[in-house]
N, C-alpha and C positions, 0 to 999 in steps of 0.2 A: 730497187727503185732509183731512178735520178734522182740526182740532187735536186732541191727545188729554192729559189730564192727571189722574196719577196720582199719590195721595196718602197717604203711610203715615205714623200716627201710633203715634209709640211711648210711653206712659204709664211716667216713670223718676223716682224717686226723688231727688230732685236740686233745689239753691236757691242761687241766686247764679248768678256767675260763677264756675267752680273749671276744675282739671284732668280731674275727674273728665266735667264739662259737657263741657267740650272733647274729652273723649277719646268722651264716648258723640255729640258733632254729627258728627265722624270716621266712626264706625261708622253713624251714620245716613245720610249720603254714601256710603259702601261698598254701604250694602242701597240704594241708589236707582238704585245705579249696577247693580247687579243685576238689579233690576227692569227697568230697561231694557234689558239685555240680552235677558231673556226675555221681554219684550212684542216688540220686534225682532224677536227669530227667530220668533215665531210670525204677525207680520202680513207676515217676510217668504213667509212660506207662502201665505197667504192668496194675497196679489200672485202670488208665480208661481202658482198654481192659475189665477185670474181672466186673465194673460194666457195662458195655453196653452188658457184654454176660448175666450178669443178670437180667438187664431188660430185653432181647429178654427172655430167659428159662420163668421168671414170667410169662410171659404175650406172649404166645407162639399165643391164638387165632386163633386155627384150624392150624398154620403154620407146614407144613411138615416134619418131622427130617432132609432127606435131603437139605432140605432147609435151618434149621437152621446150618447142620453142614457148607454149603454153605456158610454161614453170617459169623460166629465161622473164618473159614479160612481166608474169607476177613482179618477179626478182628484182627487176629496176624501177617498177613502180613503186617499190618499198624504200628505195635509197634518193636521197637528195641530190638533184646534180646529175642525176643517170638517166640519159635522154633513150639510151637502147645497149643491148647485149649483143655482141657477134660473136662468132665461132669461126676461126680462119681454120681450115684444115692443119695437113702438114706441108702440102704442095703450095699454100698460098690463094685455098678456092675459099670464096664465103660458104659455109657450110649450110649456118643457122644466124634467123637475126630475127630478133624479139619482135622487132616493126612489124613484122610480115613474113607470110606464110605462103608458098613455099618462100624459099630466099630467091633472089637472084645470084647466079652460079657466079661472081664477080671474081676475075684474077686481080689478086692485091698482094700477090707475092713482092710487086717490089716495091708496098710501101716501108719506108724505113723501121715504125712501130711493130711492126710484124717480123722483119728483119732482125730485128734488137729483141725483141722478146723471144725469137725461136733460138737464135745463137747462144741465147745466156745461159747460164750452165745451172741456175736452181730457178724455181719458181718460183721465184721474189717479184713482187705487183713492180712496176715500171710504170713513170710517166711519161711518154711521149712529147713533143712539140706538135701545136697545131696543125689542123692538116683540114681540108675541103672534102668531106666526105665527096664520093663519085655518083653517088644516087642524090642525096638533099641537096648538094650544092651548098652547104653550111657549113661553118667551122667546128671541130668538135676539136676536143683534147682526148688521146688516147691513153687507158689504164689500161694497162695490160698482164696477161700473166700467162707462161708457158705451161700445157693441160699435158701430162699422160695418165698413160691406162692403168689401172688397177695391179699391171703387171712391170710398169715401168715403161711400158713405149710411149714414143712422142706424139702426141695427136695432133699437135696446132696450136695454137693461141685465141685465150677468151681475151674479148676488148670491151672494156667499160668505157663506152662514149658517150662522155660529159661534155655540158656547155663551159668556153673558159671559165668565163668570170663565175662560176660558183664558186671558183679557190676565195676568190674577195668578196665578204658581203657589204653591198655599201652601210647599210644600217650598222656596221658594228662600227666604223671607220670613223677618224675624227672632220669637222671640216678643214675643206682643203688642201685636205692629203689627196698624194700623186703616187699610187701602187702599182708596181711593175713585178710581174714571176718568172723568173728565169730557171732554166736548166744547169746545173752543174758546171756547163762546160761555155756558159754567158748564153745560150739563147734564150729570145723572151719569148714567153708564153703568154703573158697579158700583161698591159699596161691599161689602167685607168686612172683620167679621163683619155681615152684613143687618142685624142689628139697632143697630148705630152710626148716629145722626143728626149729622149735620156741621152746623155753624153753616151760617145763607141766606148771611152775606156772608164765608162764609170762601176762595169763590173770587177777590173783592176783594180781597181784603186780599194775596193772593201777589202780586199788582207785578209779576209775570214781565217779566223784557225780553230783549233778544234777545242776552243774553250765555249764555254755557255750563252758568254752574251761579248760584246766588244766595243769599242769606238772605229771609226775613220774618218778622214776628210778629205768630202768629196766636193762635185760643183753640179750646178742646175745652171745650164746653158753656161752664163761667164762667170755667176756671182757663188760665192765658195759656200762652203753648207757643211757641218757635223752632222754625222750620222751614228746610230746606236745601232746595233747587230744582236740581235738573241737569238740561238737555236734551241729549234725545238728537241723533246727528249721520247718525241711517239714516230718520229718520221725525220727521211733524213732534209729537212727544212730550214733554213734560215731565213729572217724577218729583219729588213733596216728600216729605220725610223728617222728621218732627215728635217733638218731645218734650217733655210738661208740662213746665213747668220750676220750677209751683209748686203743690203742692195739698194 
């Protein structure tokens, strides 16, 4: 799976060093540590969805497509955030897709999600960056995961397509906070509220290492801001926790 990194910034009244700073970098640890919780539970939905459709594909045993697409729908009505199930073959054709029956025969060999999850050498679930499905015209986030057969051949890729923002629920989020999810490699995946632009090198600038939680400092447009880092321990996620600290 990508790396995934999540960013809330909290805009606080505050200059210096004080108790008061201290007491609110505390609470902004708390709500990271939140966030990660509920980005967690919902990629672990994702994951089980993606391996029970891939035990069904493996191990299909005369079972009917429509049938399977039948099971597939169950499957994502059951999970939070899983707006539908596809099956890309191994050619790049849509195979199967929860929405509807039959599929339409769509070549998406060269979506990049599909590219990345066929080349990857185990079937480990993958996040994708957003992408315009080609039929809704909407944005989905791709979960992916490379499918073979019972005997070891490649079959294709299952894709759990989520709406972004279920990674952030606002109900858990503090006021005011500014969350952005990136990839590994700095692309964002969502930022809320939409219209927040994050500094280009403010993925730089976090230092992230491979310790638990951390500090950095960063900026929100010109005015400087400490940030808190936790990684989570279910997935490979990291969560900053931000607050002007002069403006």
């Amino acid at each position: 799976m990508k790396w995934l990194l999540v960013s809330v910034f909290i805009v606080l009244n505050v200059s210096g060093v004080s108790a008061e700073e201290r007491s609110n970098a505390l609470a902004l640890e708390n709500n990271a540590i939140t966030l990660v919780s509920n980005i967690d539970s919902v990629l672990h939905q994702a994951e089980g969805v993606l391996r029970r459709s891939t035990d069904l594909l493996s191990d299909r045993r005369g079972m009917s497509e429509i049938v399977v697409q039948a099971t597939l729908s169950k499957y994502a009505e059951e999970a939070s955030g899983v707006r539908a199930i596809l099956f890309i073959d191994d050619k790049g054709i849509l195979q199967i897709d929860s929405t509807r029956y039959p599929a339409d025969k769509l070549n998406l060999s060269d979506r990049d999600y599909f590219i990345d999850a066929l080349g990857h050498h185990t079937d480990q679930v993958r996040v994708g960056a957003p992408v315009t499905g080609q039929q809704s015209g909407v944005p989905f986030l791709p979960v992916t995961t490379k499918v073979a057969s019972s005997n070891g051949n490649v079959m294709g890729v299952l894709i759990a397509v989520m709406t972004p923002d279920v990674l952030v629920s606002l109900s858990k989020t503090c006021e005011f906070c500014f969350i952005s999810v990136f990839t590994q490699d700095g692309s964002p995946l969502i930022t809320v509220p939409s219209q927040i632009v994050l500094p280009s090198d403010f993925f730089e600038h976090l230092g992230v290492t491979d310790e638990l939680t951390g500090t950095a400092e960063t900026r929100l447009k010109t005015y400087p801001a400490q940030t808190v880092w936790r990684r989570s321990t279910e997935f490979p996620i990291i969560v900053t926790s931000s607050f002007v600290t002069r403006y």
